[in-house]
N, C-alpha and C positions, 0 to 999 in steps of 0.2 A: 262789362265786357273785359274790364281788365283782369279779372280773375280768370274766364275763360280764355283768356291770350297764356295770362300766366301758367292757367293748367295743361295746355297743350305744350308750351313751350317745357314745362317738367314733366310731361310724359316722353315724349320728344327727347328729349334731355337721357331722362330714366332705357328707353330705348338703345341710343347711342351710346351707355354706358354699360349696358349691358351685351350687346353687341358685340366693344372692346373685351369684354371676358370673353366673350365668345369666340374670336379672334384668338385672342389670348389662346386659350384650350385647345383650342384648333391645330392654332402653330406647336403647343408643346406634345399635344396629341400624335402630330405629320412627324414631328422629330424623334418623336418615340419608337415611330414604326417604322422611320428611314433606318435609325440606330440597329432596327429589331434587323431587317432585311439585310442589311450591310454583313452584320453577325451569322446571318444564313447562308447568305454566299459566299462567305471567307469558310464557314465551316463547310459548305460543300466542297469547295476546290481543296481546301485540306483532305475532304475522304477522298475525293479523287485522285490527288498525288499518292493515298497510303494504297489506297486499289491499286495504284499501276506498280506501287514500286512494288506489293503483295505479288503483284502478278509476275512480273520480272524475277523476282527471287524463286518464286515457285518454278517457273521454267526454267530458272539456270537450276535447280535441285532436279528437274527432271532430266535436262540434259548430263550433268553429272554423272545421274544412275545412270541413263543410257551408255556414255561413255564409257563408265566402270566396264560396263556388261560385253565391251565390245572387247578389251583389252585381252583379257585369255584368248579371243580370236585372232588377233593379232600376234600375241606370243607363239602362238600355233603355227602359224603362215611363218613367222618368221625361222621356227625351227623345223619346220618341212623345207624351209629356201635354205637353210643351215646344210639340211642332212641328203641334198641331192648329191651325189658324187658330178665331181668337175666334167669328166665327159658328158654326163646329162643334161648339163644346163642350157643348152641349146635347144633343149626338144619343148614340144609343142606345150607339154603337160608342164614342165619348169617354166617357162613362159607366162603361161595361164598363171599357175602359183604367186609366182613374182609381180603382173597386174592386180589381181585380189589384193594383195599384201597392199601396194603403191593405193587402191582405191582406199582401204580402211585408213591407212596412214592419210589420206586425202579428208578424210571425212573429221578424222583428228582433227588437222591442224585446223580446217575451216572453222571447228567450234571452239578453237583456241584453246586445247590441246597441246601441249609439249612434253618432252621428253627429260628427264631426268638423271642422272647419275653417270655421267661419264667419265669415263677411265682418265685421272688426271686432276679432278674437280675437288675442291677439298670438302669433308666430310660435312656433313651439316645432317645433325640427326631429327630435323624437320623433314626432310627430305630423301633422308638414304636409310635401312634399316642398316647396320651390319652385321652379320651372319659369319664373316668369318675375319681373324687378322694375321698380317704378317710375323715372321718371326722379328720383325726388327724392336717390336714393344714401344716402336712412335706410330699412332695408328691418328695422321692427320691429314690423309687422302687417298681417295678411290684408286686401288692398284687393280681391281678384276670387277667387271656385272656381273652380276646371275640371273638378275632378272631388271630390265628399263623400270624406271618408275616413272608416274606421268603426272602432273599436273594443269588444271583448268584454271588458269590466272592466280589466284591467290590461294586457291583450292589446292592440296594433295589429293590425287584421284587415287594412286597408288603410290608409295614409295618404293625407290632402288632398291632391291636388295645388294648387299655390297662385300665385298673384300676390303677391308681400308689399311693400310701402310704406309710408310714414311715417303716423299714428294720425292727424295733423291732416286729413287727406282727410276723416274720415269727421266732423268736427268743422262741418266749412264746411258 
C-alpha cells in the first residue's frame, strides 16, 4: 500500500505542479491582453483627438473661404454707403444700405473677423500690401487705405492694400 499512497501522492503532487504552470500561463497570458487592450484604447482616444482636431481645422478652412467670399460684399456696401450724397442719407434706401452693411460686419466679427490696416498703424508687410508711397522716401506707416484688409485670428483673410509714409504726417 505504501507505494500506492506513494503513487497517488506523486500524481497529486505532478497535478499541483502542473497546475502552477498553468496558473503561471494564465497570469502572463491576462497580462499580455491587458497590455494588448490598454494599447487599444490609448490608440483609439489618439484617433479621436486627430478626428476632432481634423475636424475643427477643416471648418475653420471652410469658414475662412466663406469669409473671403463675403468681403467684396462688404467693400460694395461700404462704397455705395461712401457714394450716397449727404442730403440722401436719411432716406429710406440709405438706411437699408447701412443695416446690410452693419449685418455682414456682424456676421465678421462673430466669426472673429477683424479688420486691418488703419490709417496711423505701422507697416507690417504680413498684413498690408503697399501699392503706393509717400514722397517723403521714409515709408514706416499707413498714411491712406484703399482697400480694409481682414484677418481670422492668425489667419490673413485679405491684406490692406495701403499707402505707407513717414509717422510725422499723422503728428502735424
Amino acid at each position: 500500500m505504501d507505494t500506492q499512497e506513494e503513487m497517488i501522492e506523486e500524481l497529486e503532487a505532478a497535478e499541483v505542479a502542473d497546475q502552477g504552470l498553468s496558473i503561471e500561463s494564465l497570469a502572463a497570458e491576462r497580462d499580455q491582453l491587458v497590455d494588448q487592450l490598454q494599447r487599444s484604447v490609448a490608440e483609439f482616444q489618439n484617433y479621436r483627438r486627430r478626428q476632432d482636431a481634423d475636424r475643427l481645422r477643416l471648418r475653420e478652412i471652410a469658414t475662412q473661404d466663406v469669409m473671403r467670399s463675403v468681403l467684396p460684399l462688404v467693400d460694395d456696401l461700404q462704397r455705395a454707403i461712401a457714394a450716397i450724397p449727404e442730403a440722401d442719407r436719411e432716406t429710406g434706401l440709405a438706411a437699408g444700405i447701412t443695416a446690410i452693411e452693419r449685418k455682414f460686419l456682424g456676421i465678421l466679427e462673430r466669426n472673429g473677423v477683424t479688420p486691418v490696416g488703419g490709417v496711423g498703424e505701422s507697416f507690417d508687410p504680413a498684413l498690408h500690401e503697399a501699392v503706393a508711397t509717400d514722397e517723403s522716401g521714409v515709408q514706416t506707416h499707413i498714411v491712406e487705405v484703399y482697400q480694409t484688409g481682414y484677418r481670422q485670428g492668425d489667419i490673413v483673410l485679405r491684406p490692406a492694400m495701403v499707402k505707407v509714409g513717414q509717422e510725422t504726417i499723422f503728428n502735424a
